[in-house]
N, C-alpha and C positions, 0 to 999 in steps of 0.2 A: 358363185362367188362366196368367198368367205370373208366373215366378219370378226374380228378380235373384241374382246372383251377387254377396254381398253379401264384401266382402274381408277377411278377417280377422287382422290381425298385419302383417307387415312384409314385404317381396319380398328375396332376397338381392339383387337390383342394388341398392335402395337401402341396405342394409349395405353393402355395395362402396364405391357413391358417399362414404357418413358417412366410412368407414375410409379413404378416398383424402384426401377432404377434414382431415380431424384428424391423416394423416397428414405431409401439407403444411403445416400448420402449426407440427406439432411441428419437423420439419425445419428451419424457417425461424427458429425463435425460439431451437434447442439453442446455436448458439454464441453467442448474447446470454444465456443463462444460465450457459453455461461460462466468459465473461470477467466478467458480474457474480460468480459464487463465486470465481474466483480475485480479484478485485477488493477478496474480503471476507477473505480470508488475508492481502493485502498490508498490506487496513488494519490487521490483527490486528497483524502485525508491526510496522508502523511504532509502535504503541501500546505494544508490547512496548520498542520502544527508547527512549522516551520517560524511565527511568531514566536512560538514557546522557547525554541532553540537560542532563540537569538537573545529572549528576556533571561534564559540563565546565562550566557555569555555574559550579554550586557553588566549582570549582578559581579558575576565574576570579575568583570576589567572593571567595576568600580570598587570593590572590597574582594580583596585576596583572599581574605583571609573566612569569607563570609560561608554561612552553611542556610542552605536551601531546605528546609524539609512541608513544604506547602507552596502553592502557587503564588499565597499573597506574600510569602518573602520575596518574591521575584520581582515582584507589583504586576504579575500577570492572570488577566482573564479572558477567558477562550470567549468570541466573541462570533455569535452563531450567524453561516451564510445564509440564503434563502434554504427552506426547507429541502430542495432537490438535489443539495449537495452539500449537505449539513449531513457526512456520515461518520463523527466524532461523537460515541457519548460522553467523556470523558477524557482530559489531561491531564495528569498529576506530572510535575516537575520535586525534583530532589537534587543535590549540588553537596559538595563538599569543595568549595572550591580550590583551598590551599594543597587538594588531593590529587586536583584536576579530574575530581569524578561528578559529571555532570549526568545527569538521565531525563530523559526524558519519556514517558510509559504514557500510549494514547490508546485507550477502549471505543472499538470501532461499532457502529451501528447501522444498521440499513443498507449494509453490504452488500445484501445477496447472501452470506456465504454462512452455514453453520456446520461449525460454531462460529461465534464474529471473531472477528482476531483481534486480538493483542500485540502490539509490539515496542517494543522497548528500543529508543532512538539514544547511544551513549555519544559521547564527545572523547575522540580517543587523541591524543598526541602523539606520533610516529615517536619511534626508540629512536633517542642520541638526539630527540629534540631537549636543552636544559632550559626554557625558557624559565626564568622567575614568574611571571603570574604566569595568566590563562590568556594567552594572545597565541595567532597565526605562528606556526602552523597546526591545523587540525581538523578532523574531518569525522564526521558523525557516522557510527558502525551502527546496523540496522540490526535486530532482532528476533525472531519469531516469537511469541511466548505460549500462542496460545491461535489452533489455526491452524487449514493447509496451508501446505508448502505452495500449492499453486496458485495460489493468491497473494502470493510475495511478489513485491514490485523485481525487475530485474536487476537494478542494483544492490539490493538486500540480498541476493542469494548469490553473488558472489562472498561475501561474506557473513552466510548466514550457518546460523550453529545452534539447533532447537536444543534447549534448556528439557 
């Protein structure tokens, strides 16, 4: 009578093979997930200056005619979240309001990404709008300044044009 040599469990080559294999893939996917998590700092921040946006508006629909060149014309101060999502070093606001040129320029930190990025949030009015002041309608164009491109939120690169 014969007896087979029946297999029982698993061969280290094929642990080798799995471990090569998962290894390769890990490799291949790491920097698609170290520019999505920086991707997700940036948008943190851009959300975080979204006060900013609103205190040059605000300046704006109270004085037309008013000009922005520092933060305290605005009467605004960036006011820091907890440390783990505080990745803003810097906002500087500028305004010409009677121009309808608004800007707004946030210096990011603790991104992940080098270089940090810069980007410049403007206040644009669509053509054939004549409104007299700075009121509806209007929609903030995002910018690169300074920075991958792949660290651009997906809304900024539809309409992003590096300087």
């Amino acid at each position: 009578m014969k007896t087979r040599n029946i297999q029982k469990g698993i061969s280290l080559l094929e642990v080798i093979i799995a471990f090569a294999i998962t290894s390769i893939l890990v490799a291949a996917t790491m920097p698609n997930f170290q520019d999505y998590t920086v991707r997700g700092r940036v948008i943190e921040a851009l959300r975080l200056a979204e006060p900013a946006e609103r205190a040059l508006v605000d300046t704006c629909m109270a004085d037309e005619s008013a000009i922005v060149n520092s933060n305290d014309d605005a009467d605004y101060w960036y006011r820091r979240p907890s440390p783990d999502r505080d990745f803003i070093d810097r906002i500087v606001l500028a305004a010409d309001c009677e121009q309808k040129n608004l800007t707004v320029m946030v210096w990011m930190i603790n991104t992940g990404a080098t270089p940090e990025p810069i980007i410049e949030l403007s206040a644009k009015v669509p053509a054939g709008v004549t409104a007299e002041g700075f009121e509806e309608p209007y929609y903030w164009n995002c910018r690169l300044i300074r920075g991958d491109f792949a660290h651009v939120p997906t809304d900024c690169r539809k309409r992003y044009r590096k300087s």
